[in-house]
C-alpha positions in Angstrom: -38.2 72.6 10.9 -41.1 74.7 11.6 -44.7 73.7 11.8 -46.5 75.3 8.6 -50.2 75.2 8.2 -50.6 73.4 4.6 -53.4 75.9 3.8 -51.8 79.3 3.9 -49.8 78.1 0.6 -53.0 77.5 -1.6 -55.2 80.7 -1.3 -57.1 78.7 -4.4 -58.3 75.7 -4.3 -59.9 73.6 -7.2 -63.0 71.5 -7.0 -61.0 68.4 -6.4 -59.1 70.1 -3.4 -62.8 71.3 -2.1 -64.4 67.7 -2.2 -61.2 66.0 -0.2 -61.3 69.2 2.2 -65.3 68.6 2.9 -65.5 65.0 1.9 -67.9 65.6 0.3 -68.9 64.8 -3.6 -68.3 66.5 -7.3 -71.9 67.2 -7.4 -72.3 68.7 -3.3 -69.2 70.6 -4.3 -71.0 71.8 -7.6 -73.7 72.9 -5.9 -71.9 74.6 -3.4 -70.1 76.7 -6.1 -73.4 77.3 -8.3 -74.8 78.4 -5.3 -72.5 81.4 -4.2 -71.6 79.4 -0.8 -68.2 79.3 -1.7 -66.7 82.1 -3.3 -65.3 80.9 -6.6 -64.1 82.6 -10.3 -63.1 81.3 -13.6 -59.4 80.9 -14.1 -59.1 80.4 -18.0 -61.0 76.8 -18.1 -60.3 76.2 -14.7 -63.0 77.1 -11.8 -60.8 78.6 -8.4 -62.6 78.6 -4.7 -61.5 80.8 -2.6 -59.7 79.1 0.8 -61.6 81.9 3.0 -65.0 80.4 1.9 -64.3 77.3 2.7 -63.6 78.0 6.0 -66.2 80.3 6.7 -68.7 77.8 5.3 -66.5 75.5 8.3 -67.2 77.7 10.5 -70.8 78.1 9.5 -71.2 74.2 10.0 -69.4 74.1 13.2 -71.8 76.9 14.2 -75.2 74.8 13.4 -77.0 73.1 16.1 -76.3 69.8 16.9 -79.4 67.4 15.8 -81.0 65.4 19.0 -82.2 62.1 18.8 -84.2 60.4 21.4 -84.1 56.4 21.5 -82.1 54.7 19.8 -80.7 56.9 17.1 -83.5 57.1 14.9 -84.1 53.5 14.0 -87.1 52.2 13.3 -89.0 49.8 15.9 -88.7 46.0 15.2 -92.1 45.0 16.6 -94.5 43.0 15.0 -92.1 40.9 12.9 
């Protein structure tokens, strides 16, 4: 049987679909959408996203700087306790 990439069958997704892709929440995923960061239309009563935003907002992600840290990750100093 030959390897298919799941994606290239769903060239919608809904909002559900976008929250497991990012792992994100209902209301990131909202906002994404109300923004116009991921492509999206009305479908009847149905919202759509388009699979080509999502993975250019992936890409976008991937493409960010990686934060630095210097110490210990950020945390806050135990002294004087």
């Amino acid at each position: 049987m030959n390897n298919l990439d799941w994606t290239s069958f769903f060239p919608l997704l809904t909002r559900k679909q976008v929250q497991v892709f990012f792992r994100i929440g209902h209301t990131k995923a909202d906002q994404l959408i109300q923004s116009g960061e991921l492509e999206s239309f009305k479908d009847g009563a149905s919202r759509r996203v388009t699979r080509e935003s999502c993975f250019a907002r992936l890409e976008r992600l991937k493409a960010m700087p990686k934060p630095t840290t210097k110490g210990r990750s950020g945390a806050k100093s135990r002294k004087g306790r």
